[in-house]
C-alpha positions in Angstrom: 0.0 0.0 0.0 3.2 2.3 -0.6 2.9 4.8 -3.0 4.9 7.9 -1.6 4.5 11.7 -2.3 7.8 12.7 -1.6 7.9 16.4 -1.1 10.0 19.0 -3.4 12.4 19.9 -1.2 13.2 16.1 0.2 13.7 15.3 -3.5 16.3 18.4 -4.1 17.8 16.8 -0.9 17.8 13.5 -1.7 16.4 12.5 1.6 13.3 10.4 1.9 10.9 10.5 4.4 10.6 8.5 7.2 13.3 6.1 5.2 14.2 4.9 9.0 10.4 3.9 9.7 9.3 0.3 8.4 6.8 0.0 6.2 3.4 0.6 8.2 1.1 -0.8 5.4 1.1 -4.8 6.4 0.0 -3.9 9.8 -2.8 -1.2 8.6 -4.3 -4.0 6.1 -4.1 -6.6 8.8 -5.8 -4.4 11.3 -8.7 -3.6 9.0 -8.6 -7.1 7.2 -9.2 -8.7 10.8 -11.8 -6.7 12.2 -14.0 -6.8 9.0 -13.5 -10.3 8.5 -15.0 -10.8 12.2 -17.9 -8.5 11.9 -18.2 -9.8 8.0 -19.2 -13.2 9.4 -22.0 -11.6 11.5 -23.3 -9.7 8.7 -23.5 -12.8 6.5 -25.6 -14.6 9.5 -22.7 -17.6 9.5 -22.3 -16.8 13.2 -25.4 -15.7 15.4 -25.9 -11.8 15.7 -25.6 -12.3 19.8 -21.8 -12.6 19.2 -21.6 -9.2 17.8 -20.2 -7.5 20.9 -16.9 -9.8 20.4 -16.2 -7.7 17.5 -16.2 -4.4 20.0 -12.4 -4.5 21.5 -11.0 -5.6 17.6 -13.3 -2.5 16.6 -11.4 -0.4 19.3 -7.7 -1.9 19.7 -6.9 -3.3 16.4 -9.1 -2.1 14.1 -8.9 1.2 15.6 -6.2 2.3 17.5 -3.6 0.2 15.6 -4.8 0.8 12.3 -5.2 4.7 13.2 -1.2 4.2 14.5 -0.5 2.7 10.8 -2.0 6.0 9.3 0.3 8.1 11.4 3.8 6.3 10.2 2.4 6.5 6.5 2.2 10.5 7.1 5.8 10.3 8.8 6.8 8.2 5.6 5.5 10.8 3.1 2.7 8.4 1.9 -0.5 10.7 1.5 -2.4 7.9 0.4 -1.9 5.3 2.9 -2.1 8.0 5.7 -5.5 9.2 4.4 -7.0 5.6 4.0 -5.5 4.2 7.7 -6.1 7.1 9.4 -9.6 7.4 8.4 -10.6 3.5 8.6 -9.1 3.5 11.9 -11.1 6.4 12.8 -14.5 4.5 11.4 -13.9 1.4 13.4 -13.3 3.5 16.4 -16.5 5.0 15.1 -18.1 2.2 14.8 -17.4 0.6 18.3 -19.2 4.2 19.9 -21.9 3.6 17.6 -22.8 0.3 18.7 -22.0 0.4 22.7 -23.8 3.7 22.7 -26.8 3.5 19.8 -29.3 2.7 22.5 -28.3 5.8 25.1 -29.6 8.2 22.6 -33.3 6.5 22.8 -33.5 6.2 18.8 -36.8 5.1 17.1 -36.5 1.9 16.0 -38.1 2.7 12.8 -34.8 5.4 12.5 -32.1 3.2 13.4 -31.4 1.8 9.9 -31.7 4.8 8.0 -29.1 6.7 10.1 -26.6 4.0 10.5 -27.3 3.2 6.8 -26.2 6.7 5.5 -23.4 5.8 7.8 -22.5 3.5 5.9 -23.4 4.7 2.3 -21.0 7.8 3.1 -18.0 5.8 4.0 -18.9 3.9 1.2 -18.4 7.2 -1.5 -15.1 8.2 0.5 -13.8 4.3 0.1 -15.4 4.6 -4.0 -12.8 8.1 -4.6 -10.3 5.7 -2.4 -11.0 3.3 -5.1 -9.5 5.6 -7.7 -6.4 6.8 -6.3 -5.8 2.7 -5.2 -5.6 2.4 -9.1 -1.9 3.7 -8.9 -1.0 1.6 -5.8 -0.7 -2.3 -6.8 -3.9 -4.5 -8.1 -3.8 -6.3 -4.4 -5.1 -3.5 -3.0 -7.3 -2.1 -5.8 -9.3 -5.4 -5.2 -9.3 -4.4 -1.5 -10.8 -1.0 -1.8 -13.5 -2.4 -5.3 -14.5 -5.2 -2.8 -14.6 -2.5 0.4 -16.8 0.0 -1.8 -19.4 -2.7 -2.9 -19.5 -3.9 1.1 -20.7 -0.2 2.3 -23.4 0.3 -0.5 -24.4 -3.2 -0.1 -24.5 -2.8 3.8 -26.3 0.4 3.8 -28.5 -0.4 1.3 -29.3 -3.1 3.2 -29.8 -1.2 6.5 -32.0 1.8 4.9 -34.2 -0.1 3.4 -34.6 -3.2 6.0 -33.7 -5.7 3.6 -31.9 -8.7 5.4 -31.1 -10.1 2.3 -28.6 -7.4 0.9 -26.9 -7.1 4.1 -26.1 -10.8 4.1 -24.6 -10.3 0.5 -22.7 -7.2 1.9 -21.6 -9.6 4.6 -20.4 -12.5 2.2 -18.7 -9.5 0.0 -17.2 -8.1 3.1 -15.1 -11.5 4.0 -13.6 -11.4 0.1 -12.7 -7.8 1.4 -11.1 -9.1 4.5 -9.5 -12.0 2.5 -7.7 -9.5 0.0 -6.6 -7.4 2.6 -5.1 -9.7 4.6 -3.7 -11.2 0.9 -1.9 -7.6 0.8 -1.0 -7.7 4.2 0.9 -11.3 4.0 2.5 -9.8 0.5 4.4 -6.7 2.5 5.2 -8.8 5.3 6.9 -11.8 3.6 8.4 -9.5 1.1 10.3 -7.6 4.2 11.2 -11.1 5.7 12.1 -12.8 2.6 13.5 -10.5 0.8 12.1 -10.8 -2.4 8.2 -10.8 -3.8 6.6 -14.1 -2.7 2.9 -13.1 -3.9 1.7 -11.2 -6.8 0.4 -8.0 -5.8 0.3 -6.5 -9.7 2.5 -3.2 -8.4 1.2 -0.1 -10.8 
């Protein structure tokens, strides 16, 4: 997930930034890859609904704080785009474990509920969809990540706003492939550090 705006003046000076830092992407993708694949199997109804609140402590630890952690090293590492996706998925999952623990404090309709968390999840969706076309000059692992991620949201708040079962279960199933190829991308950076060399594909742009 590396593609690095390096400013003007770095360049003229030939230092990079944040060459000293390892490369924070693995452990951003991981984060996020976990996290959704957990809630993903929820959403699909392969795991009763009941077991939801598991997914609160990935949504605030790993999901959240380390994934938000990931987005700070890519802006120490000059990597506008990796900082700007972390950062703000870290952000919704930390968002997303207030949501849930709190939803019922604010004494909600019921009828109201899945219209607001569904345009919750509709407008991450458009941020993750202009994502989707800056991932096209990253690598083709993690343009699958952010196609499959954008397709997820609609599909999920679709779903939720209009009180359709069915399309958030398809969201769900399309939310694991999301989880899958992030953690693809993930396993890519990592062995590629350990190793050496490229052990997966990841179709770099």
């Amino acid at each position: 997930m590396a593609i690095h705006d390096t400013p003007s003046s770095a360049v003229s000076s030939g230092i990079t930034p944040g060459a000293h830092l390892a490369d924070p992407a693995p452990l951003g993708l991981a984060a996020f890859a976990l996290t959704t694949f957990f809630l993903s199997f929820v959403n699909a109804g392969w795991v009763p609904s009941s077991v939801e609140p598991v997914v609160f402590g990935l949504a605030l630890a790993y999901g959240g704080i380390a994934q938000l952690a990931a987005g700070m090293w890519e802006f120490a590492k000059g990597n506008t785009f990796g900082a700007t996706a972390f950062s703000s998925y870290g952000a919704f999952w930390l968002s997303f474990w207030w949501l849930t623990a709190h939803l019922g404090d604010y004494k909600i309709p019921a009828s109201d509920v899945g219209k607001g968390v569904g345009l919750y999840l509709i407008a991450w969706g458009i941020f993750t969809a202009y994502m989707t076309v800056a991932a096209t000059r990253v690598s083709g692992a993690v343009l699958a990540v952010f196609v499959l991620l954008t397709i997820t949201f609609f599909l999920l708040g679709i779903g939720d706003m209009s009180g359709t079962e069915s399309i958030s279960k398809i969201g769900g199933y399309v939310g694991i492939l999301t989880a899958i190829a992030a953690w693809y991308a993930s396993f890519a950076g990592v062995t590629a550090f350990t190793f050496k060399r490229a052990l997966l594909p990841t179709a770099p742009r």
